[in-house]
DORO-421348 format. One record per residue (C-alpha): x, z, y; residue in one letter; residue number from 1. Coordinates in steps of 0.05 Angstrom, whole numbers, always signed. Example, Ala and Ser with C-alpha at 12.3 -4.5 7.8 and 13.67 -1.06 7.14 Angstrom:
% DORO-421348
    east      up   north  r    k
    +246    +156     -90  A    1
    +273    +143     -21  S    2
//
This chain:
% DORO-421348
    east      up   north  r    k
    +164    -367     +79  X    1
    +108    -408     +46  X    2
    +167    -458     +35  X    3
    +217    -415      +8  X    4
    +159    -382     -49  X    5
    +154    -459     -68  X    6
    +218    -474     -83  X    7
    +236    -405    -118  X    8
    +178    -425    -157  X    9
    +201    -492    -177  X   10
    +275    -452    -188  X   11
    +231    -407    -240  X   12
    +213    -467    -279  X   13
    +276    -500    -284  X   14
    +306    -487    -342  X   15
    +375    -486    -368  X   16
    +417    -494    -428  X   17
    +376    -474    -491  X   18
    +313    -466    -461  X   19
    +340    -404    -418  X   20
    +306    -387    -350  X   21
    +347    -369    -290  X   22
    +333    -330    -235  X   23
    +377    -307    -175  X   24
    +354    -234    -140  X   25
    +330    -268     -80  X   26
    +285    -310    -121  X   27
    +262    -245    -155  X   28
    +231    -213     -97  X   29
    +205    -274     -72  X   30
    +161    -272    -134  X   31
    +151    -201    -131  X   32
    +125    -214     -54  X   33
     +82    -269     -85  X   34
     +54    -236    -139  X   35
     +58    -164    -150  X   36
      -7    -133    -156  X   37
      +6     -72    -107  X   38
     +36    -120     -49  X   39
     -39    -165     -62  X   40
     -81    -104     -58  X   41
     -53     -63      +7  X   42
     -56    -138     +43  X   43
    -134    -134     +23  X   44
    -135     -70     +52  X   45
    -109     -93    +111  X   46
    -171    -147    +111  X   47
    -219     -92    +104  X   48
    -195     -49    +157  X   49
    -207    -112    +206  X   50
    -278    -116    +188  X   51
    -282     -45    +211  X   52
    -246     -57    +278  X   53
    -301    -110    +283  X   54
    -356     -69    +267  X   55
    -331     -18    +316  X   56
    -327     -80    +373  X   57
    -397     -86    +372  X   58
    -420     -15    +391  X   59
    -405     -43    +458  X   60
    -473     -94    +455  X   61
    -542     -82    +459  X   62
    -572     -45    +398  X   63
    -632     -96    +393  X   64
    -696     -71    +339  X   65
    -760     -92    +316  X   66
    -816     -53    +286  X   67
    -884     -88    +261  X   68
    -941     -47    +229  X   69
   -1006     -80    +193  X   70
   -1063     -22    +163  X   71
   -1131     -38    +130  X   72
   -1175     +27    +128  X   73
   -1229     +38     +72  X   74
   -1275     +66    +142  X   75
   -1254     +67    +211  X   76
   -1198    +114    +232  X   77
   -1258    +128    +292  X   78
   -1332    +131    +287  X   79
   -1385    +152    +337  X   80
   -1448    +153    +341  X   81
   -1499    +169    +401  X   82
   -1575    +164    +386  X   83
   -1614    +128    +434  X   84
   -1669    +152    +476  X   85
   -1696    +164    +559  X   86
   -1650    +188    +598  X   87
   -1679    +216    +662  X   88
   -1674    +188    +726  X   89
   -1665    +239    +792  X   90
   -1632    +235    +855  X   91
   -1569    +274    +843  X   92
   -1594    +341    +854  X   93
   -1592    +383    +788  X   94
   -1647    +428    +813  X   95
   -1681    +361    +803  X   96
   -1674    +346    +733  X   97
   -1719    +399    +700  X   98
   -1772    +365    +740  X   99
   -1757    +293    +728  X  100
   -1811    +239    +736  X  101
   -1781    +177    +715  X  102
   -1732    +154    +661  X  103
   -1683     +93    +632  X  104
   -1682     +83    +562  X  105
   -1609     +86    +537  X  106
   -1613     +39    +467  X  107
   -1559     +92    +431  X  108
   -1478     +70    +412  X  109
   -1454     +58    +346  X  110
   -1370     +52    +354  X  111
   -1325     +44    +300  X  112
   -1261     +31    +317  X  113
   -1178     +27    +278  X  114
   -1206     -12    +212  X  115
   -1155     -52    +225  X  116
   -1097     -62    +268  X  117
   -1036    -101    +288  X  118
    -978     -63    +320  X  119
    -913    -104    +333  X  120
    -848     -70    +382  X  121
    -789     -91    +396  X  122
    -728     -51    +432  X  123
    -669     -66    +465  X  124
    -612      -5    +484  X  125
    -550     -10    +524  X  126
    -510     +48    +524  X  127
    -474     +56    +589  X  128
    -434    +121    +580  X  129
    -431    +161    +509  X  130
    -372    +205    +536  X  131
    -322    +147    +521  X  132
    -329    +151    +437  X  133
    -345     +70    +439  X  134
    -273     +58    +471  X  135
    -244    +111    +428  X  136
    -275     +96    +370  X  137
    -253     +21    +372  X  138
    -175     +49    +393  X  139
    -182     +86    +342  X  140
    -197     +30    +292  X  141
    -143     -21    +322  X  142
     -96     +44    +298  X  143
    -128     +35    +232  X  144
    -108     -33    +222  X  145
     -37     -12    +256  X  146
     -32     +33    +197  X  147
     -60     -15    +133  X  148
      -5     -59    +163  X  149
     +50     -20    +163  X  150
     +27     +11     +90  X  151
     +36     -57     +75  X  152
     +99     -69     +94  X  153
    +122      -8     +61  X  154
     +89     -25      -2  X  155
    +130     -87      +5  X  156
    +192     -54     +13  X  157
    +183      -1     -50  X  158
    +159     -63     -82  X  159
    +224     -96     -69  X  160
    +266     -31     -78  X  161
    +232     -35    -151  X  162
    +253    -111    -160  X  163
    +329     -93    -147  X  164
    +331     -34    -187  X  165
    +305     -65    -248  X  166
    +346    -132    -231  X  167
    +412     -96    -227  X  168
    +393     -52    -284  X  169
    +389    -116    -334  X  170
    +446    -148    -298  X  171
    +481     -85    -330  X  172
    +462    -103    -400  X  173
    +475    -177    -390  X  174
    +553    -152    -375  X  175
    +552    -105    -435  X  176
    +533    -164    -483  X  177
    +585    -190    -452  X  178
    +629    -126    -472  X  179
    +602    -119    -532  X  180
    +619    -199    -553  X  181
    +696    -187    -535  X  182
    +690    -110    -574  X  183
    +675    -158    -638  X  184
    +725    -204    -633  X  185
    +785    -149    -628  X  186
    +741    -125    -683  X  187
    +734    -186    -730  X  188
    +809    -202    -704  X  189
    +836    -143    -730  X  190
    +789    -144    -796  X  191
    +823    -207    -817  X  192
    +896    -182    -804  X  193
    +877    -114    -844  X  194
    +846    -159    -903  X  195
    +906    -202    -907  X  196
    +946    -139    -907  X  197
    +914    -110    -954  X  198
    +907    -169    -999  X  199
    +983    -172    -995  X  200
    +982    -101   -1011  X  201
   +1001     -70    -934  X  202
    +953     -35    -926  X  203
    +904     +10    -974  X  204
    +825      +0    -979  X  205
    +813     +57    -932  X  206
    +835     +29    -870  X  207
    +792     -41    -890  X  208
    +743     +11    -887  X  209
    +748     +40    -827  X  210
    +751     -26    -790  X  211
    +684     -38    -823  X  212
    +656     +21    -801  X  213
    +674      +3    -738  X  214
    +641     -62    -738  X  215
    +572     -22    -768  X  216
    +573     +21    -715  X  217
    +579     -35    -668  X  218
    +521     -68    -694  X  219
    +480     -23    -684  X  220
    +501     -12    -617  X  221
    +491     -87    -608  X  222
    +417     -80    -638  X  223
    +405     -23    -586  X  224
    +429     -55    -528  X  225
    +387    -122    -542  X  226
    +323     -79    -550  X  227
    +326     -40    -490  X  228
    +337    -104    -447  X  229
    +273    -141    -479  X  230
    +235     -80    -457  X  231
    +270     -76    -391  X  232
    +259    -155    -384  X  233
    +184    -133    -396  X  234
    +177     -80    -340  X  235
    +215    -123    -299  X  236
    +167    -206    -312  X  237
    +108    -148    -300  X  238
    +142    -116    -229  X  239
    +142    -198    -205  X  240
     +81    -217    -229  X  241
    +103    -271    -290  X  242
     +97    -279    -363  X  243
    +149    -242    -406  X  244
    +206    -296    -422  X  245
    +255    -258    -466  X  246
    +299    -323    -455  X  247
    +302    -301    -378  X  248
    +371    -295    -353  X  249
    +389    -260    -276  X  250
    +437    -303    -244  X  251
    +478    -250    -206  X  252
    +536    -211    -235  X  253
    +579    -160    -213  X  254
    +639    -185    -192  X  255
    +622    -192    -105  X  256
    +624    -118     -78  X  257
    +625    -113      -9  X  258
    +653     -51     +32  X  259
    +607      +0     +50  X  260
    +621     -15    +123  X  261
    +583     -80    +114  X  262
    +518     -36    +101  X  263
    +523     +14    +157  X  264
    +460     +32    +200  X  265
    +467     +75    +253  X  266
    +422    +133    +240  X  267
    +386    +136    +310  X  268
    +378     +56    +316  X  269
    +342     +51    +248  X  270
    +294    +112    +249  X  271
    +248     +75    +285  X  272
    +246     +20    +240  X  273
    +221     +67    +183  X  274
    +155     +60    +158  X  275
    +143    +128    +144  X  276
    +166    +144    +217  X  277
    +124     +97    +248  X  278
     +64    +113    +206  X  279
     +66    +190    +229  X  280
     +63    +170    +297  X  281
      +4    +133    +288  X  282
     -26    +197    +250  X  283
     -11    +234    +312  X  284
     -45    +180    +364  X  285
    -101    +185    +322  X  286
    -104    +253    +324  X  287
    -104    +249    +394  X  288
    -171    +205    +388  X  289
    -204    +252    +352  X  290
    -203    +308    +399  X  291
    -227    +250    +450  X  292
    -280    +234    +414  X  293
    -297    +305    +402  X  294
    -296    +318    +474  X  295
    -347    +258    +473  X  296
    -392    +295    +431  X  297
    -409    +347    +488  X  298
    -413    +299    +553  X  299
    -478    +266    +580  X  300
    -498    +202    +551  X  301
    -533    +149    +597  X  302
    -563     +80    +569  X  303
    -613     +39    +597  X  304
    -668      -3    +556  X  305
    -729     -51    +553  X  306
    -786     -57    +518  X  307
    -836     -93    +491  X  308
    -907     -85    +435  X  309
    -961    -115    +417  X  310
   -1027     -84    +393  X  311
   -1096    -109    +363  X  312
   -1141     -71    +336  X  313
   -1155     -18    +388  X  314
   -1230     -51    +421  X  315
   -1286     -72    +375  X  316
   -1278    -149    +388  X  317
   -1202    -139    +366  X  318
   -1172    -159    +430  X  319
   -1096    -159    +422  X  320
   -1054    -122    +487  X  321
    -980    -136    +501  X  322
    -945     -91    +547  X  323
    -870     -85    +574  X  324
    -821     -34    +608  X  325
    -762     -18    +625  X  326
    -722     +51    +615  X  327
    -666    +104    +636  X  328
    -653    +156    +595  X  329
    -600    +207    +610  X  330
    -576    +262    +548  X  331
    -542    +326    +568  X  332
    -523    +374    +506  X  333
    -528    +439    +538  X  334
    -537    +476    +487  X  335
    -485    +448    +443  X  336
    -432    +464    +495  X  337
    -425    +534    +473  X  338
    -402    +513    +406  X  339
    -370    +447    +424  X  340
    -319    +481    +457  X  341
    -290    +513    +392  X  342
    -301    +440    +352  X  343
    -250    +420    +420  X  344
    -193    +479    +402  X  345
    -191    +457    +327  X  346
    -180    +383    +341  X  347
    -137    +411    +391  X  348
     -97    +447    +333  X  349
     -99    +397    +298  X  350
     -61    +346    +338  X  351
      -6    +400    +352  X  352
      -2    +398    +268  X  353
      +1    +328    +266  X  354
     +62    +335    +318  X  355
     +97    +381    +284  X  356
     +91    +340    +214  X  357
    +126    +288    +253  X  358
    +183    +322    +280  X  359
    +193    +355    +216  X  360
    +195    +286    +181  X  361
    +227    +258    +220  X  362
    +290    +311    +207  X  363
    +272    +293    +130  X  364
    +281    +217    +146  X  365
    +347    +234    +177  X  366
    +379    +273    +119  X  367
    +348    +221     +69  X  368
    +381    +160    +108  X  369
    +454    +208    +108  X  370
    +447    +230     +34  X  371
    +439    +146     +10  X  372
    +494    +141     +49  X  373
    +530    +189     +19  X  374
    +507    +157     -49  X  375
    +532     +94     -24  X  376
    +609    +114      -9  X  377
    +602    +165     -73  X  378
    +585    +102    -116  X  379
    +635     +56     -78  X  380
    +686    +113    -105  X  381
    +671    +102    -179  X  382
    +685     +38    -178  X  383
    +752     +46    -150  X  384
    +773    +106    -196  X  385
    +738     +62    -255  X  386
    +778      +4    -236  X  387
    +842     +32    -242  X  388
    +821     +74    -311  X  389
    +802      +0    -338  X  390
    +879     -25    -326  X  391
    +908     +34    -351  X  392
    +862     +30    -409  X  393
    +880     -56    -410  X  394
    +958     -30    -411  X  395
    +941     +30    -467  X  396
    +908     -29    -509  X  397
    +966     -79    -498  X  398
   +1023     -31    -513  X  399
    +986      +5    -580  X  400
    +971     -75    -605  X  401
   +1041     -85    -601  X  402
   +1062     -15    -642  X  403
   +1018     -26    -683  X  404
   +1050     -94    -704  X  405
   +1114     -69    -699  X  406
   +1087     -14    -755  X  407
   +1099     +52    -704  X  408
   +1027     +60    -692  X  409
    +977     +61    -751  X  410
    +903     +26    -751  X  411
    +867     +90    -729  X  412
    +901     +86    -659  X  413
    +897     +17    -653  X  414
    +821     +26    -665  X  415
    +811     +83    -611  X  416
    +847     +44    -565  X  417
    +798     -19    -572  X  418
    +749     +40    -573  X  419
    +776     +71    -508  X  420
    +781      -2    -471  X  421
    +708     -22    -484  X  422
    +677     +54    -461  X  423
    +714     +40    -388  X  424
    +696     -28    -383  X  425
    +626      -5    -400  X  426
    +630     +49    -344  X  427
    +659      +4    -299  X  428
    +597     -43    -300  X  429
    +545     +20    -299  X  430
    +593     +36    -237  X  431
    +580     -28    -199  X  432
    +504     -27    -216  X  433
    +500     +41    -197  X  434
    +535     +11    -125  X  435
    +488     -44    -122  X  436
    +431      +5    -133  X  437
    +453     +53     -82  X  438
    +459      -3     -29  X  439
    +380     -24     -45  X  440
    +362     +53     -36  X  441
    +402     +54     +30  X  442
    +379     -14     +59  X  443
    +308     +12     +44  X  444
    +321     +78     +73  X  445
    +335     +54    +135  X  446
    +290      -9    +140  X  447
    +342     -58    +136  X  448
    +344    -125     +89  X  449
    +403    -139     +40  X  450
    +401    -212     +63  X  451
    +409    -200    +143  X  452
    +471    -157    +118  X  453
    +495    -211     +67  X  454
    +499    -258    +125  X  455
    +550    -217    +158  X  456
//
């Protein structure tokens, strides 16, 4: 791919004849797949929802953490104070003490203690069961990814859709400047026959007149034309992702239209390959996880941990104490259960939604995939019907030219004639674009590429 993208690069910057750039449709979407700005931000979505499936991965490790804790007191947290003094001496009979003969000087105590102190922990957890929202939760962010990916490849596809529309719509213009250069030659053809006629005195000044009216209307026609395919040029450098060339010429034309056999999908075969489709079943497997992980919300949670702390600060001399253990703990919500069971229905409800969304859709996707086929044959039609209104208009024109230099017509119906020949062939071309169109909608509709159908 990374090959192809090269060389319709080095295609882009060829250029031909006077300066003119060329570009064929398949090198247009290869651009637009290279470049457009809606294609480059739904693949850095994708990116982003990997870093969450990663983040989720690691609920399954050890939550590890560390806690250290200095204080300086302006006094001691504790203070006592015991005067000294004779404390009596008797022979373990209370009766005794009153009457006490001898004594042992006790000097007194002075403690002050938490001045200071030093406290360091750290803690390691491993949960062992959490009602199964770890494996959910990382399901349901592999679906997440699932889902950036596939909203991907349907940006791609609009993206593309939005290439060939605009492609085919200035491929439409290129073929009425085409139109519009034979329109002025009848035109200047038939302005120097009425001058010389009228110059030999044939003719009178009004019908020099009306063949120049002619040619001002077409003028301005002519000006129209070329200013609405600059701007469609425009929209259609910025749907690719290059600078505006107003010198850029499309390479197709209109002259290969295939059968609309050659496009036919069955209906059942290509639902599946719809984005849409495949995205709504995601929404509904997801929806699934979330009453799992609801459920996980209300069942006992078991994890086991260790550890360790440091202290200093606790004895007068400041001797530090380190200490370890090991744990169990074991979390039943019983009181949650009450309510939890409610929280359970409504994801419940919800899933049953999310079901119905998708079989309703996917009767949407259905009728949309039969109605651009309907387009298709509909447009296929027009061209015939236009086709056959172009020769009889070609036969009209040939037949009034000769009248009209046999002197049975006059220049008026000559005129319409020319008139009447250039409004079909215009109609035929906005025919076979509108073909060409309908084919991209179709192909999209039912997830199938133009060039795997080409090929057949």
């Amino acid at each position: 791919m990374k090959k192809k993208i090269i060389i319709a690069v080095a295609l882009f910057l060829t250029t031909e004849g006077y300066g003119q750039t060329i570009l064929s449709l398949q090198q247009s979407k290869e651009l637009a797949s290279k470049n457009n700005m809606a294609i480059k931000n739904s693949a850095l979505e994708i990116d982003a929802a990997q870093e969450v499936k990663k983040n989720a991965y690691t609920n399954y490790f050890p939550k590890v953490s560390a806690t250290a804790f200095g204080m300086r007191a302006m006094d001691p947290l504790i203070k006592f104070n015991m005067p000294g003094g004779n404390l009596p001496v008797y022979d373990g009979n209370p009766a005794n003490l009153a009457t006490a003969t001898e004594f042992a000087y006790f000097p007194g105590l002075n403690l002050q203690l938490l001045d200071k102190a030093t406290v360091g922990l750290i803690n390691i957890t491993q949960p062992i069961f959490v009602g199964g929202k770890i494996t959910n939760g990382n399901k349901l962010a592999q679906i997440g990814v699932e889902v950036k990916e596939q909203q991907h490849q349907l940006s791609q596809q609009e993206t593309l859709l939005k290439t060939e529309q605009q492609y085919w719509q200035i491929v439409v213009l290129q073929e009425k400047e085409k139109t519009i250069a034979q329109y002025e030659a009848l035109l200047n053809d038939v302005n120097k026959q009425v001058n010389d006629a009228y110059k030999s005195g044939l003719v009178i000044k009004n019908d020099v007149l009306k063949v120049q009216i002619k040619q001002s209307e077409l003028k301005t026609n002519k000006s129209k034309l070329q200013s609405g395919k600059q701007l469609a040029i425009m929209q259609f450098c910025q749907t690719i992702g290059i600078a505006y060339d107003s010198a850029l010429v499309l390479q197709e034309d209109l002259q290969n239209i295939q059968l609309p056999n050659a496009y036919y999908a069955d209906l059942e075969t290509a639902l599946p390959n719809r984005m849409e489709y495949r995205l709504l079943e995601q929404s509904v497997k997801a929806a699934r996880l979330q009453t799992k992980m609801k459920r996980g919300d209300y069942l006992p949670q078991v994890a086991v941990g260790a550890a360790g702390y440091y202290f200093s600060g606790l004895s007068p001399q400041n001797d530090a104490t380190t200490n370890g253990l090991v744990y169990g703990t074991v979390s039943i919500p019983i009181s949650d259960w009450w309510g939890g069971s409610h929280a359970i229905k409504e994801q419940k409800i919800k899933v049953q939604i999310a079901e119905n969304n998708f079989n309703d859709t996917k009767g949407l996707l259905k009728l949309q995939m039969e109605k651009s086929w309907t387009d298709v044959n509909e447009s296929y039609r027009q061209i015939l019907m236009m086709e056959e209104t172009v020769k009889q208009t070609d036969e009209n024109l040939k037949v009034i030219q000769t009248s009209y230099n046999s002197g049975i017509v006059n220049l008026s119906d000559l005129l319409e004639a020319q008139a009447l020949q250039t409004e079909t062939a215009d109609k035929l071309i906005e025919a076979k674009t509108q073909y060409h169109q309908a084919v991209s909608t179709y192909l999209q509709v039912t997830g199938t590429s133009r060039e795997d159908k080409d090929k057949r």
